[in-house]
C-alpha positions in Angstrom: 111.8 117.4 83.1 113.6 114.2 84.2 116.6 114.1 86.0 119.4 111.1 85.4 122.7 110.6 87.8 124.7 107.9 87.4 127.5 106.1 89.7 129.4 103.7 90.6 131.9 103.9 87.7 135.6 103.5 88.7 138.7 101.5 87.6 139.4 97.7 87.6 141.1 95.2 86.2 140.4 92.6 83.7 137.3 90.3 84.7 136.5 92.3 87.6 133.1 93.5 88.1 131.6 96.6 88.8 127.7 97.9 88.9 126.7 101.3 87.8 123.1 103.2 89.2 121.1 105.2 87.6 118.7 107.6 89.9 115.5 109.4 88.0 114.2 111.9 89.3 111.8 114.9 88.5 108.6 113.5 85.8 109.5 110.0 85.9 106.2 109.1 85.1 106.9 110.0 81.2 109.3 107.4 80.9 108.7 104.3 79.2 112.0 102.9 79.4 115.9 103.3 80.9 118.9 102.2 79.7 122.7 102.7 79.2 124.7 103.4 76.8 129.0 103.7 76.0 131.0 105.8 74.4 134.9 105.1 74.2 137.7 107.3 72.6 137.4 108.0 69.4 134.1 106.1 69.2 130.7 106.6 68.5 128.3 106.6 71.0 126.9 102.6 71.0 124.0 101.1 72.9 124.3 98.9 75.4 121.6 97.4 77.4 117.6 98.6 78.1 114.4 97.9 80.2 110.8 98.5 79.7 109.7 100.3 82.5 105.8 98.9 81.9 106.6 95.1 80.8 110.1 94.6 82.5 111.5 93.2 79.2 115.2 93.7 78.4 117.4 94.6 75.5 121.5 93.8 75.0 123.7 94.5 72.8 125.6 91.5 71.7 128.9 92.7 73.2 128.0 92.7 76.6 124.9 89.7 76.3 125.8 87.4 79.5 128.1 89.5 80.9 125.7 92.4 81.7 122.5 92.6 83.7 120.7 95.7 83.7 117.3 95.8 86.6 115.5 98.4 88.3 114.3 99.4 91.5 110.6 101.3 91.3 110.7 102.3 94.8 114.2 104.1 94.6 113.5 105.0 90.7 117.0 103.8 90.0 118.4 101.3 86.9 121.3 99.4 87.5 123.7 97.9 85.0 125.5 94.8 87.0 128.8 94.5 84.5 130.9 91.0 85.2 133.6 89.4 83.6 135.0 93.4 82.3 137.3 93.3 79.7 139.3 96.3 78.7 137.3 96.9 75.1 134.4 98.0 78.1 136.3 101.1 78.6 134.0 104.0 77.9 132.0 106.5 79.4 128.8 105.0 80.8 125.6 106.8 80.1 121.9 106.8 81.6 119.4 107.4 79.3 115.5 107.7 79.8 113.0 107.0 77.0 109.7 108.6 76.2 107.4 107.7 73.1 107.9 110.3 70.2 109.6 112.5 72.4 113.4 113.0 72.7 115.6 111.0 75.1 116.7 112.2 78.5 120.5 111.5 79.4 122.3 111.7 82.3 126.3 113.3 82.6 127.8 110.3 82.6 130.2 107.7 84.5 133.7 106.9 83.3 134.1 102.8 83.4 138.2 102.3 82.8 139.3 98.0 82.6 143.1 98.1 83.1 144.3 94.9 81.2 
């Protein structure tokens, strides 16, 4: 089993910024990737940003391309998503999420991310 906690959610204004963690722990080793996605009222669930654990390489979704950095730190097993430049449509629940190859995803319980306008 892998473990996922996130932090670091909270609420801000408009073009503030604000960077969310995401600690593994547990069989980490199965992982081939982390990443984060959002889900807002009413909304489905919608990707948002992931890292190859092996290669490094990164994913966004267009939304949040420029604005978002998502990194890692292999000694701490943690992910973090640096958000700049929020704007209020980034209002959602943040979620961790660990990747294995042909197996299901791990997620984590989330981390509410409100942008007052």
């Amino acid at each position: 089993q892998v473990q996922l906690v996130e932090s670091g959610g909270g609420l801000v204004q408009t073009g503030a910024s604000l960077r969310l963690s995401c600690a593994a722990s547990g069989r980490t080793f199965v992982l081939s990737g982390m990443g984060w996605f959002r889900q807002a009222p009413g909304k489905e669930r919608e990707f948002v940003a992931e890292l190859n654990l092996s290669g490094g390489y990164t994913t966004y979704a267009n939304s949040v391309k420029g604005r978002f950095t998502i990194s890692r730190d292999n000694a701490k097993n943690t992910v973090y998503l640096q958000m700049n430049s929020l704007k209020p449509e980034d209002t959602a629940v943040y979620y961790c999420v660990g990747r294995r190859r042909l197996q299901p995803d791990y997620w984590g319980q989330g981390t509410q991310v409100t942008v007052s306008s």
